[in-house]
N, C-alpha and C positions, 0 to 999 in steps of 0.2 A: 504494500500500500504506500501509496504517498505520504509522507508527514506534510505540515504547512509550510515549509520552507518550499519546497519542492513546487506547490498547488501558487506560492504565490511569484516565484518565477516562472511559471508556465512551464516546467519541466526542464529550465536551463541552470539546473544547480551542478551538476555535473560537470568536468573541463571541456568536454567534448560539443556542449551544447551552446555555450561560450564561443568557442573556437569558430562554429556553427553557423553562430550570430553576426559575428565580424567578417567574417568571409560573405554572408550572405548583403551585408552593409555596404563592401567594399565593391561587389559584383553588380549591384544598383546604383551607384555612384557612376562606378566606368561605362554602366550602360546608357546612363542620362548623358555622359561626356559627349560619349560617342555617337550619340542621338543628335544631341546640338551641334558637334563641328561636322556631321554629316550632313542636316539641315541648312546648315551654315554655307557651305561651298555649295550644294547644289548651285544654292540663286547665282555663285560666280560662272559657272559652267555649262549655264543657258546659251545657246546659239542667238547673234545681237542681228538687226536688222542690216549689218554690213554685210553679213557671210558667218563663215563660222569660225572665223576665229576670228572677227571683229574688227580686222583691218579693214583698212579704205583702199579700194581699188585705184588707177592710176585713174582713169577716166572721173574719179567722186574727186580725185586732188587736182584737178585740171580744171573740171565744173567750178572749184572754190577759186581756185586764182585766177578765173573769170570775173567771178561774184564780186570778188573784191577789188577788180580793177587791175591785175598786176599782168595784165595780158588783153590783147585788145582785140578784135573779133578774127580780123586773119589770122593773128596768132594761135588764137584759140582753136580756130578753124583747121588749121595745117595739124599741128599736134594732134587734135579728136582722129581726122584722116590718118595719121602713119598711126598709133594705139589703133586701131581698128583694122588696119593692113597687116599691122605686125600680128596680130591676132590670130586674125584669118591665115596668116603664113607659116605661122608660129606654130 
């Protein structure tokens, strides 16, 4: 039979039961870890709307230094043309 010692640690009076406890403590900790940095990197490792690995193609870095003035319509013009030749050649 149980004595009270026994009934009011729920059966962890023992070393064994102890040992038990801690191990089971330690196993729910590393599980929550590994839950959250798992959760964690998914959202990095989503494919972005550039491609999949999230670089800018030449033709999106062309487009901008249109955008922004650092190239003027021929310019812009010739470069689209050879990217697009060498493409197709390529």
């Amino acid at each position: 039979m149980y004595d009270w010692e026994d009934m009011l640690l729920f059966g962890m009076g023992s070393e064994r039961g102890w040992i038990g406890m801690v191990v089971f403590v330690v196993l729910v900790l590393l599980g929550g870890i590994a839950l959250v940095r798992g959760l964690a990197a998914t959202g990095d490792a989503r494919p972005r709307e550039r491609g999949e690995t999230g670089t800018r193609t030449a033709e999106e870095l062309l487009r901008e230094h249109y955008a922004r003035g650092e190239t003027d319509s021929a310019e812009f013009q010739r470069r689209l043309d050879d990217l697009r030749a060498s493409r197709c050649n390529g």
